[in-house]
Structure formats: structure tokens, C-alpha cells
N, CA, C and O atoms as a DFTB+ gen file, in Angstrom:
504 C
 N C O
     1  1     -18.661      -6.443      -2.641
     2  2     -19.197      -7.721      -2.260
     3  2     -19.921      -8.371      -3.442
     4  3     -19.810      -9.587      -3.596
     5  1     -20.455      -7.835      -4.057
     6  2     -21.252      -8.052      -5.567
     7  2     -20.538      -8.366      -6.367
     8  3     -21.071      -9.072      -7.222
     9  1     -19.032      -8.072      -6.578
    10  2     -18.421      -8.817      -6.826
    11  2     -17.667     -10.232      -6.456
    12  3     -17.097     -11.039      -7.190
    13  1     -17.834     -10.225      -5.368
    14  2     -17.060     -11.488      -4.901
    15  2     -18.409     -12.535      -5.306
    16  3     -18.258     -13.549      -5.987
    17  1     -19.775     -12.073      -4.737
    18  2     -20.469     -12.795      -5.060
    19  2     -20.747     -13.410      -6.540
    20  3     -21.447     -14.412      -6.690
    21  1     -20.127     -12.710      -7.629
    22  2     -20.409     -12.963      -8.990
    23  2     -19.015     -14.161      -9.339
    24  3     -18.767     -14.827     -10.344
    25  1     -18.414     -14.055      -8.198
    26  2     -17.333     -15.249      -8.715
    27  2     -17.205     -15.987      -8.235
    28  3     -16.419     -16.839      -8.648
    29  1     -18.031     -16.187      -6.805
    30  2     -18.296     -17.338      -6.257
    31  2     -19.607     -17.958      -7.450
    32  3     -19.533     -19.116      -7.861
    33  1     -20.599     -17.143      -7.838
    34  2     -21.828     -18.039      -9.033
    35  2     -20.740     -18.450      -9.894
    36  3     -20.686     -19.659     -10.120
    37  1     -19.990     -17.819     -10.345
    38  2     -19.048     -18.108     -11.623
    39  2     -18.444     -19.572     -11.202
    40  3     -18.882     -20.501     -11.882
    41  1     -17.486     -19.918     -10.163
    42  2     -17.036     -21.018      -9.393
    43  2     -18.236     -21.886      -9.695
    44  3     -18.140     -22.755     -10.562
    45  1     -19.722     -21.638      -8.812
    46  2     -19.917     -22.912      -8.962
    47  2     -20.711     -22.778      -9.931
    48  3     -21.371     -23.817      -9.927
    49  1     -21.050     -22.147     -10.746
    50  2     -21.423     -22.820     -12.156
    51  2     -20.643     -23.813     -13.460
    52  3     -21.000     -24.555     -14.375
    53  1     -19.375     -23.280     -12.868
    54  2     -18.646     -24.458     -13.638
    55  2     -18.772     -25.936     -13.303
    56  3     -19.025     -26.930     -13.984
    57  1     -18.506     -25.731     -12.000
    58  2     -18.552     -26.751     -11.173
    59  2     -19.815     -27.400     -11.275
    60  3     -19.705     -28.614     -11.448
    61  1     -21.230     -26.874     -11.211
    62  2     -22.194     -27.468     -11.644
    63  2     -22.203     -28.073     -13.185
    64  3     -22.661     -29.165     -13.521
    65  1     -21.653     -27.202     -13.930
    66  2     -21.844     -27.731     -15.361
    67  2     -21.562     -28.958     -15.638
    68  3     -22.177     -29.759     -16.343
    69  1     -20.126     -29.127     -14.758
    70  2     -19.334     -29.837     -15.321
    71  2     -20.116     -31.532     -14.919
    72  3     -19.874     -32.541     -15.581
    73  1     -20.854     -31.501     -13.969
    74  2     -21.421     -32.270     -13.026
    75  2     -22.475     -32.671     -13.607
    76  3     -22.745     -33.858     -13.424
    77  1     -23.594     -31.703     -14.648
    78  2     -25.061     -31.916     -14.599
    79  2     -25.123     -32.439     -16.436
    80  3     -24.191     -32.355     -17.236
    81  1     -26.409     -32.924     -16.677
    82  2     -26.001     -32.786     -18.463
    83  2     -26.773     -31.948     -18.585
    84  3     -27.802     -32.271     -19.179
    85  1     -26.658     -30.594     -18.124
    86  2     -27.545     -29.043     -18.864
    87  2     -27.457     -28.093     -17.510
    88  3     -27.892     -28.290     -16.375
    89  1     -26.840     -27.163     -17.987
    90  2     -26.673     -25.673     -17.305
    91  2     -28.107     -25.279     -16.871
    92  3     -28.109     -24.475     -15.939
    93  1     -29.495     -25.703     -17.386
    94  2     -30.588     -25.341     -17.083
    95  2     -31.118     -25.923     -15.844
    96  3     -32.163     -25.515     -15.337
    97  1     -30.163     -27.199     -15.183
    98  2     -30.563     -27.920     -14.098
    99  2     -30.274     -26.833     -12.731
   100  3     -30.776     -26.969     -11.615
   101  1     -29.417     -25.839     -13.122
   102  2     -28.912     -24.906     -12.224
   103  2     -29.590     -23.902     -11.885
   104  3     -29.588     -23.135     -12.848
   105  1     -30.196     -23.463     -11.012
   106  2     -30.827     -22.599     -10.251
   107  2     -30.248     -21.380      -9.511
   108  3     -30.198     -21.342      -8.281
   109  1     -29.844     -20.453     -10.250
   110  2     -28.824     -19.305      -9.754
   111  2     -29.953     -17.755      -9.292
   112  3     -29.612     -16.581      -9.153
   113  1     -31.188     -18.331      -9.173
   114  2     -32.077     -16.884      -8.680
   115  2     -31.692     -16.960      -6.840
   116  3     -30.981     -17.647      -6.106
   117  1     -32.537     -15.939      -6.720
   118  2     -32.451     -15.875      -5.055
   119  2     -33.993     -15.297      -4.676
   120  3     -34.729     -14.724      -5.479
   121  1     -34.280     -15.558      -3.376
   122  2     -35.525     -15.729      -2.780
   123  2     -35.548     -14.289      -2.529
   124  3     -34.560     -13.621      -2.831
   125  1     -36.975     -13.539      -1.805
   126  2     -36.834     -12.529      -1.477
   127  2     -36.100     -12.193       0.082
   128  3     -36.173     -11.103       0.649
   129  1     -35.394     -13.398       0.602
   130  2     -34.366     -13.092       1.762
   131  2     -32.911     -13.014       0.954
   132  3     -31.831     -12.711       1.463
   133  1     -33.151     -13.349      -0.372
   134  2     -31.373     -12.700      -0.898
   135  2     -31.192     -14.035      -0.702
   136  3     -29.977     -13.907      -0.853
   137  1     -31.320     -15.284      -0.487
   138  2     -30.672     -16.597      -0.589
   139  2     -31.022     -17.123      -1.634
   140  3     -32.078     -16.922      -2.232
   141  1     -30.056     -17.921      -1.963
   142  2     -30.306     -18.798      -3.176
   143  2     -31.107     -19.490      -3.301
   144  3     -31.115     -20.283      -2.359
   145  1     -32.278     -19.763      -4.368
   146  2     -32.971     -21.086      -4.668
   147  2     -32.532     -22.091      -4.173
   148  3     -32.871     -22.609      -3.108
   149  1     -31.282     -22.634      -5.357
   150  2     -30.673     -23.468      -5.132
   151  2     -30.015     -23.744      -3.924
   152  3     -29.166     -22.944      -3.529
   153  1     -30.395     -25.228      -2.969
   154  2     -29.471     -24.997      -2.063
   155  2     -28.056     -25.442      -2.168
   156  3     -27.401     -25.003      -1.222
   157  1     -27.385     -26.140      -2.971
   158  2     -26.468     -26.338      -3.242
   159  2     -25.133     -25.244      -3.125
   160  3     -24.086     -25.276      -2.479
   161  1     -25.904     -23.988      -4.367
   162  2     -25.336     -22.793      -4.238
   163  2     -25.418     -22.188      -2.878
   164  3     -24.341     -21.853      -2.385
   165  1     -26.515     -21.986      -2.175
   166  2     -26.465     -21.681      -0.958
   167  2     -25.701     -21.895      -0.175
   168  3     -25.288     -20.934       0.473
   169  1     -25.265     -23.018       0.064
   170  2     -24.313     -23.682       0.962
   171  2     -22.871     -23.439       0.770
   172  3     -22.083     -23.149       1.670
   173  1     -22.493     -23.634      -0.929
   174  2     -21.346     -22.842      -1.351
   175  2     -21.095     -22.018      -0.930
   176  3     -19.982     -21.884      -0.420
   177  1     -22.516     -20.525      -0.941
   178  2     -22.204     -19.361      -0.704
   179  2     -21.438     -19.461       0.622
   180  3     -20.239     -19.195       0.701
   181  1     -22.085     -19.803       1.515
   182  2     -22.343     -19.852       3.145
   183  2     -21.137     -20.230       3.593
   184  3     -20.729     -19.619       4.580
   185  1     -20.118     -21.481       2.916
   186  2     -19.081     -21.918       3.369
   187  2     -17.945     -20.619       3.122
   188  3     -17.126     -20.175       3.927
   189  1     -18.243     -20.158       1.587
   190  2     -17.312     -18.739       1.424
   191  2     -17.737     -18.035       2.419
   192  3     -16.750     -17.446       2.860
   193  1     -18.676     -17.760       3.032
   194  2     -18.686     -16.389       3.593
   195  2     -17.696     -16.785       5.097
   196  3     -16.892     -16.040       5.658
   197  1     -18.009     -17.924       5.404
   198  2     -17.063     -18.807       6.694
   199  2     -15.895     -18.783       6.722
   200  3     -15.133     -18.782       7.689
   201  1     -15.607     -18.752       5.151
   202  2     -13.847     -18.922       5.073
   203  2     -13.392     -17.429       4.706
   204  3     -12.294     -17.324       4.160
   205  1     -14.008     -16.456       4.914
   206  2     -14.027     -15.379       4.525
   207  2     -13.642     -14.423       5.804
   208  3     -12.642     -13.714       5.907
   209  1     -14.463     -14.558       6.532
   210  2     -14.470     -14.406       7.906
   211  2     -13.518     -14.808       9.085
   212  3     -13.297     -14.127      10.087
   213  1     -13.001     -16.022       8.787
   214  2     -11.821     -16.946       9.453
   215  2     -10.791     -16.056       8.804
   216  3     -10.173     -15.173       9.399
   217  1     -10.640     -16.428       7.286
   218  2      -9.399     -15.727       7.052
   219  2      -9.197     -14.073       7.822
   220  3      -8.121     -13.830       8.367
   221  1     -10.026     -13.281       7.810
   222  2     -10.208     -11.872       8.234
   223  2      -9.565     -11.633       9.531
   224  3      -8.777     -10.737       9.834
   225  1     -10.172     -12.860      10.444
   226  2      -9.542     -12.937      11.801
   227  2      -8.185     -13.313      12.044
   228  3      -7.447     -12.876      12.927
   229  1      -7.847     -14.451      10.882
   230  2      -6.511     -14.291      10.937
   231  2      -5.404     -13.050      10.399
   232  3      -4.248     -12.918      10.801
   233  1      -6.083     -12.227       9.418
   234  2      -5.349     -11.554       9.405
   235  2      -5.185     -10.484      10.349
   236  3      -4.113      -9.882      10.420
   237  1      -6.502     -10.104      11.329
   238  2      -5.988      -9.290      12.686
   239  2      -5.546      -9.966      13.093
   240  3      -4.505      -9.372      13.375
   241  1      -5.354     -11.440      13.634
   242  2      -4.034     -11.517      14.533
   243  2      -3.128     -11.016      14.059
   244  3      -2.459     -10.193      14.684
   245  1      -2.838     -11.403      12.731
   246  2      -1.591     -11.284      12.515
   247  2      -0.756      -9.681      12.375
   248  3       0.424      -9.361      12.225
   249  1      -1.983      -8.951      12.505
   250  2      -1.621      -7.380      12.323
   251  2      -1.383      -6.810      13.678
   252  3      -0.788      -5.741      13.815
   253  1      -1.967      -7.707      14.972
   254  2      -2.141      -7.200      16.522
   255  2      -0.350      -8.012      16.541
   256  3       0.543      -7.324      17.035
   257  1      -0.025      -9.264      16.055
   258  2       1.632      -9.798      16.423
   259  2       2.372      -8.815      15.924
   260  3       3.219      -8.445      16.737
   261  1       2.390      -8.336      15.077
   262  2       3.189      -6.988      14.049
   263  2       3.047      -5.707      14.700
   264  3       3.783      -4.721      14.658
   265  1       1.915      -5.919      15.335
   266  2       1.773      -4.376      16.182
   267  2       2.377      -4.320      17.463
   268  3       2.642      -3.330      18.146
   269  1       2.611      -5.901      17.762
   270  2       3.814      -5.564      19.165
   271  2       5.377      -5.777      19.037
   272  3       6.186      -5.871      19.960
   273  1       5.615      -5.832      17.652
   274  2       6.958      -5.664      17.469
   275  2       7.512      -4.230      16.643
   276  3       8.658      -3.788      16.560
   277  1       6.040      -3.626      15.996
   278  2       5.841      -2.336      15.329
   279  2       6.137      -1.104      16.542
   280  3       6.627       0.025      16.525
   281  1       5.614      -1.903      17.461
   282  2       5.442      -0.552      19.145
   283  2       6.949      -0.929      19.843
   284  3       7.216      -0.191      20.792
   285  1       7.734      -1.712      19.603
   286  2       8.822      -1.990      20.196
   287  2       8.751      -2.737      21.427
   288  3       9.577      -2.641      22.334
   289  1       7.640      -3.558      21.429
   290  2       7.279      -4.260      22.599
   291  2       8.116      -5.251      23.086
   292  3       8.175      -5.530      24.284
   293  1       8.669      -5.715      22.351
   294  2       9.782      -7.053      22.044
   295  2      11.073      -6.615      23.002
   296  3      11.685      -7.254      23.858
   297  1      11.192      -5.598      22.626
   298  2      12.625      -5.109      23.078
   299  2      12.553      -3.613      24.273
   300  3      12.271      -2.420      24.161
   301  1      12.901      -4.350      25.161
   302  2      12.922      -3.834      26.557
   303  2      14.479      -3.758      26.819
   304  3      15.235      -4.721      26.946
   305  1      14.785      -2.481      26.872
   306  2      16.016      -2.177      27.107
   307  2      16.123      -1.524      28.969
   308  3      16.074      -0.411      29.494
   309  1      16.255      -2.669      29.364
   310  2      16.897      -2.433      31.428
   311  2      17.724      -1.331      31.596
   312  3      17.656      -0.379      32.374
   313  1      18.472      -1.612      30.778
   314  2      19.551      -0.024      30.791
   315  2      19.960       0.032      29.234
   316  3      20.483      -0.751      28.441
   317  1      19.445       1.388      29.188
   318  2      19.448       2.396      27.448
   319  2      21.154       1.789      26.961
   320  3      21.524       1.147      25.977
   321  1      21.727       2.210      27.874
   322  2      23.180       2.900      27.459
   323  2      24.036       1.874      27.500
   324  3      25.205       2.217      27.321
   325  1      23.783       0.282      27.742
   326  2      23.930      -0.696      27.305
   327  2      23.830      -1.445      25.571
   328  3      24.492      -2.381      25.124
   329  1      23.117      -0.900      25.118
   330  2      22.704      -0.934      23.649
   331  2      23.003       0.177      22.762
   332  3      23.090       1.337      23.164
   333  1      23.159      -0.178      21.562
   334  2      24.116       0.780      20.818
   335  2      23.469       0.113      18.855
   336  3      22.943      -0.968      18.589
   337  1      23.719       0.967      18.147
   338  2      23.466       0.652      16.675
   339  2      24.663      -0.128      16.733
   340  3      25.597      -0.297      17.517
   341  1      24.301      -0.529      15.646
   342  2      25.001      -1.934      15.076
   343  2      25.840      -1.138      14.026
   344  3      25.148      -0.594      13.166
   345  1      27.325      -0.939      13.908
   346  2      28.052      -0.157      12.911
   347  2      28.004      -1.127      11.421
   348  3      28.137      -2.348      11.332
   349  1      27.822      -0.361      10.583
   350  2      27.447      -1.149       9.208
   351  2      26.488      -1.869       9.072
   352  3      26.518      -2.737       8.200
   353  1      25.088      -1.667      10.106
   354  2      23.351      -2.275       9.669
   355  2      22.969      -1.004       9.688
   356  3      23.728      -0.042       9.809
   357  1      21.805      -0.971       9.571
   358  2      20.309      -0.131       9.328
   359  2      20.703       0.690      11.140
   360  3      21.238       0.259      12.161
   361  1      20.031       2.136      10.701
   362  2      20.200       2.029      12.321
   363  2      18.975       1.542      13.282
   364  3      18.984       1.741      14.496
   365  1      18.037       0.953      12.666
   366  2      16.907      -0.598      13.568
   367  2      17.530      -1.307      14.057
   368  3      16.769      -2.194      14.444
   369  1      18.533      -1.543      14.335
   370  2      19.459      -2.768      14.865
   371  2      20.635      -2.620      15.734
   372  3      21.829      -2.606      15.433
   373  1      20.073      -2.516      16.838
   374  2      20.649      -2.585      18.274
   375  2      21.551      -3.773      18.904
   376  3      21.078      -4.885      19.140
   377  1      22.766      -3.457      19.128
   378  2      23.290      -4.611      19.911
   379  2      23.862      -4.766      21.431
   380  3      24.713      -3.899      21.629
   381  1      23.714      -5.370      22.246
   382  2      24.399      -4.807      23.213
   383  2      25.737      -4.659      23.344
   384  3      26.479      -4.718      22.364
   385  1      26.294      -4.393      24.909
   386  2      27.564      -3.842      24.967
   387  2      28.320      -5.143      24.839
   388  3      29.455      -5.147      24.361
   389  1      27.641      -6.406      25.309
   390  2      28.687      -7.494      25.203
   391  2      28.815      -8.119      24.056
   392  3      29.562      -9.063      23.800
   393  1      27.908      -7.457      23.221
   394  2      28.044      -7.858      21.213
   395  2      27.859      -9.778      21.705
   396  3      28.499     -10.798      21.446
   397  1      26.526      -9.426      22.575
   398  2      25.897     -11.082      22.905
   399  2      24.700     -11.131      21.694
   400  3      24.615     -12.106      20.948
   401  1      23.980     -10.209      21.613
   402  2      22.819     -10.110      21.531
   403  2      21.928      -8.384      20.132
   404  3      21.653      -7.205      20.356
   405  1      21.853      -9.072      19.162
   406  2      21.649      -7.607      18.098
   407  2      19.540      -8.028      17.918
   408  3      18.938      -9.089      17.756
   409  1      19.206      -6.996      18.019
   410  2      17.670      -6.882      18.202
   411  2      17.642      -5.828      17.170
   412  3      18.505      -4.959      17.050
   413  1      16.065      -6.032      16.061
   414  2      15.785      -5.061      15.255
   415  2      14.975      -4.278      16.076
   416  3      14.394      -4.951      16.927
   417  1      14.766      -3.220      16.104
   418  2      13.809      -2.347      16.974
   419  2      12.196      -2.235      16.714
   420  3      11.411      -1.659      17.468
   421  1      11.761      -3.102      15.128
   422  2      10.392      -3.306      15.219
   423  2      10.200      -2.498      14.004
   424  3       9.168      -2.823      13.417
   425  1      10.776      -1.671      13.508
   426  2      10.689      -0.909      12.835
   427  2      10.249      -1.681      11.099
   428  3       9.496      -1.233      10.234
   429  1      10.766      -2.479      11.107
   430  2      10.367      -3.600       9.646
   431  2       9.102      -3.905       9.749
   432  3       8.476      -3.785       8.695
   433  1       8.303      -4.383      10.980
   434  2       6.944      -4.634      11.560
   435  2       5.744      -3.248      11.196
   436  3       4.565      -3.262      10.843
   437  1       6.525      -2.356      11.426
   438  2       5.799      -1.002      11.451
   439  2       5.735      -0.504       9.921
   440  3       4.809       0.255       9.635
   441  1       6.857      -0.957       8.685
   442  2       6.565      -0.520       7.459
   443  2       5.481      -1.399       6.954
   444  3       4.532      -1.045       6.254
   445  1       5.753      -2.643       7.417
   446  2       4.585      -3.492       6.721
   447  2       3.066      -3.198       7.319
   448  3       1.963      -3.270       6.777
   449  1       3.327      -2.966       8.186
   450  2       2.018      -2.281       8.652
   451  2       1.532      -1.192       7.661
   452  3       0.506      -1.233       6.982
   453  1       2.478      -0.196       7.709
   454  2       1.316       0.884       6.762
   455  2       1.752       0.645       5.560
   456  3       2.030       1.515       4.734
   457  1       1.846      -0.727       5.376
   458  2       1.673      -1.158       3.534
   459  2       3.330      -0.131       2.740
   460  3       3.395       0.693       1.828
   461  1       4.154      -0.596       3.444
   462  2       5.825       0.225       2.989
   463  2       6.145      -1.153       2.443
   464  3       5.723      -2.226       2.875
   465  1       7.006      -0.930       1.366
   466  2       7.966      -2.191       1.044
   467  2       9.629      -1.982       1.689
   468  3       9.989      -0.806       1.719
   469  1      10.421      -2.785       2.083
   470  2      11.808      -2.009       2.382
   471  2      12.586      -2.472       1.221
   472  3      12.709      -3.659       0.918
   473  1      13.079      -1.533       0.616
   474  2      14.408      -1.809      -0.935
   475  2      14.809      -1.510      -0.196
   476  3      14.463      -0.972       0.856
   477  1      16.343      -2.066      -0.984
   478  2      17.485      -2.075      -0.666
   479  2      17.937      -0.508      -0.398
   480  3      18.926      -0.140       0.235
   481  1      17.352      -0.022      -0.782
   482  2      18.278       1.689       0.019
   483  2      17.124       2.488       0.968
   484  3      17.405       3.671       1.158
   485  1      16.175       2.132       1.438
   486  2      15.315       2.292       2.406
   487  2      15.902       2.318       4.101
   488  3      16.244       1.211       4.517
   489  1      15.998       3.159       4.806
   490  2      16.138       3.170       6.189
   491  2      14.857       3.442       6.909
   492  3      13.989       4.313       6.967
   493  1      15.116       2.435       7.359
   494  2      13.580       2.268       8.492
   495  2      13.535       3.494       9.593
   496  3      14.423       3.270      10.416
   497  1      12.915       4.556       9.871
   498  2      13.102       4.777      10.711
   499  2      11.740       4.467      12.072
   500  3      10.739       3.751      12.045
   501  1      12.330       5.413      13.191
   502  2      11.012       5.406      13.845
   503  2      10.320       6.378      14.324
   504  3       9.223       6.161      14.839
């Protein structure tokens, strides 16, 4: 965090510089609650920590949508023995008997989850 915080001062000290005629107009101490003098910087800080936080949440959604195609949630098979691998794909890829309909089994969802890349000679399994 001490780092992020040293590049958010870094950010807006440029940004102040560029603004003030002297780097000395800038006030980069902090009070004994850990906030900035400056409120300017303060507020900077405060908006990062907002957009910091938002982003975070978006990325659990986006790990809870991946986790219901990772669990095979997507694909509800009524009858098993209707569905079959797909001859010449990955075997993740199910089609049915009337070759209406080819479903990945989630399994692409589930490498990216635990941080897998898929190359080209990678079989997903499950």
C-alpha cells in the first residue's frame, strides 16, 4: 500500500508542479490521523482509494460470473447421453445428438480462474 501511496504523491506532484510557480507551494506531510495537510492531496488520495475499491468489486463480480461457468453451471444436461464430445475440438466441448447445439463445459472459465493461460497444445480438463 506504501507503495501505491508513493505514486499516487508522485501523480499529484506533477500535477501540482505543473499548476503552481514552486514545488514549495505543495504540502505533502500528513497529520497525526495519517491524512494529508494538504487538502487537495487529500482528496486525490480519497478519490484513489474510491476507485480502488469499485474496481475490486468489479473484479469479484467478475470472478463470481467465471465461477458459474468454471462449476458448469451454464450447462445442464436433461439427459447425459444426449451429448457427446465434439470429434476434432478440445474434449470441453459438448454437442448434442441433433448437432443443434455445441457448449464448452466451463472449463476455459476455470483455467482463468487459477491464473492458467490456454496455448495452443493445452487440454482443458476437469
Amino acid at each position: 500500500m506504501a507503495h501505491t501511496e508513493n505514486t499516487v504523491e508522485l501523480l499529484q506532484m506533477r500535477a501540482d508542479f505543473e499548476r503552481l510557480e514552486s514545488p514549495m507551494d505543495c504540502d505533502y506531510r500528513r497529520d497525526s490521523d495519517g491524512d494529508y495537510a494538504n487538502q487537495l492531496v487529500q482528496s486525490t488520495w480519497e478519490g484513489y482509494q474510491v476507485g480502488r475499491a469499485h474496481a475490486a468489486a468489479g473484479i469479484k463480480r467478475l470472478e463470481e460470473a467465471l465461477r458459474f461457468y468454471a462449476d458448469g453451471s451454464h450447462f445442464m444436461q436433461h439427459d447425459p447421453s444426449a451429448w457427446d464430445t465434439v470429434s476434432g475440438e478440445p474434449p470441453n466441448f459438448y454437442e448434442d445428438e441433433s448437432n443443434t447445439a455445441t457448449v464448452e463445459d466451463g472449463s476455459v472459465a476455470k483455467m482463468a480462474l487459477e491464473g492458467r493461460t490456454m496455448a495452443s497444445d493445452d487440454q482443458p480438463t476437469r
